[in-house]
C-alpha positions as CSV (number, residue, x, y, z in Angstrom):
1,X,91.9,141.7,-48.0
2,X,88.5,142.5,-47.0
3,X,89.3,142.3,-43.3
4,X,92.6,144.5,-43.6
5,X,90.0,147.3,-45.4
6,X,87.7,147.1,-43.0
7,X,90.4,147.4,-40.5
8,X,91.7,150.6,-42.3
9,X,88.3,151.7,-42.3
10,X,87.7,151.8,-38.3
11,X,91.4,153.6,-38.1
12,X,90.3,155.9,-40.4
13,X,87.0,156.8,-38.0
14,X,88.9,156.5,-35.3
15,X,91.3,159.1,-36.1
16,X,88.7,161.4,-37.4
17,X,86.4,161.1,-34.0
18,X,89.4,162.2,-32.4
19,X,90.1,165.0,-34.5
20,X,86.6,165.8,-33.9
21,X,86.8,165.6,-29.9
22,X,90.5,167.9,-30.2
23,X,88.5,170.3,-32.2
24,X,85.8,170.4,-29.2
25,X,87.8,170.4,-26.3
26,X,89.3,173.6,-28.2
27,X,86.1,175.2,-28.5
28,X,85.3,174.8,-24.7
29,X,88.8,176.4,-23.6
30,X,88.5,179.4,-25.8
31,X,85.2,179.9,-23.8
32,X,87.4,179.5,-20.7
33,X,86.3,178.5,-17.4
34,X,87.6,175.1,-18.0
35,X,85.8,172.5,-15.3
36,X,86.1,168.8,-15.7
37,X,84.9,168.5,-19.5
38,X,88.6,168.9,-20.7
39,X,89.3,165.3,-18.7
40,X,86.1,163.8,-19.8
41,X,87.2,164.2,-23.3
42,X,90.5,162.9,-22.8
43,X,88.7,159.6,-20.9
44,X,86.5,159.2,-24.0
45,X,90.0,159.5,-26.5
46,X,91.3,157.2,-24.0
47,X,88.5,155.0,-24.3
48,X,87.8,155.4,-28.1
49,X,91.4,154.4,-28.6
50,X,91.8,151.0,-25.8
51,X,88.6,149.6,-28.2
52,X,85.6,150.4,-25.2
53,X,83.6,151.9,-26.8
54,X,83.8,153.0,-31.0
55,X,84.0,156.1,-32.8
56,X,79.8,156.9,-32.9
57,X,79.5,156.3,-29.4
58,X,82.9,158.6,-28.3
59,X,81.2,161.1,-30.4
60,X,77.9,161.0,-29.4
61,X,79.3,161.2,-25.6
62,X,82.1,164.1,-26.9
63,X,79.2,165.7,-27.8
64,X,77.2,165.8,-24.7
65,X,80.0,167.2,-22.7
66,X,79.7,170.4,-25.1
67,X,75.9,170.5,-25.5
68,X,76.0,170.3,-21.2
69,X,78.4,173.0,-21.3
70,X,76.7,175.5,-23.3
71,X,73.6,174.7,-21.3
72,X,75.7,174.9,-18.3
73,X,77.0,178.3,-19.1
């Protein structure tokens, strides 16, 4: 029982990091002038989602591509 919950537990942060990254990737295309960040996002879903890397880390790099945007621009 313990495993299945803490099973639940990492769908459950999984699916709300990539609520998190859809919510970003939306804010960078309303500022339009999409460049690569929109695919970067999509590798780190990708990623989050095949197991390489987990939810803090997609998050953390999700993240990143948004904060280097803003700088960017």
């Amino acid at each position: 029982m313990k495993a299945e919950s803490i099973q639940e537990n990492s769908k459950e942060s999984i699916g709300q990091a990539i609520m998190e990254i859809e919510a970003i990737k939306q804010r960078i295309q309303v500022t339009g002038s999409v460049d690569s960040e929109i695919n970067l996002l999509n590798e780190i879903i990708l990623n989050l989602k095949n197991g390489e890397i987990d939810s803090e880390e997609a998050l953390r790099r999700a993240r990143g591509v948004e904060v280097g945007r803003q700088d960017y621009h």
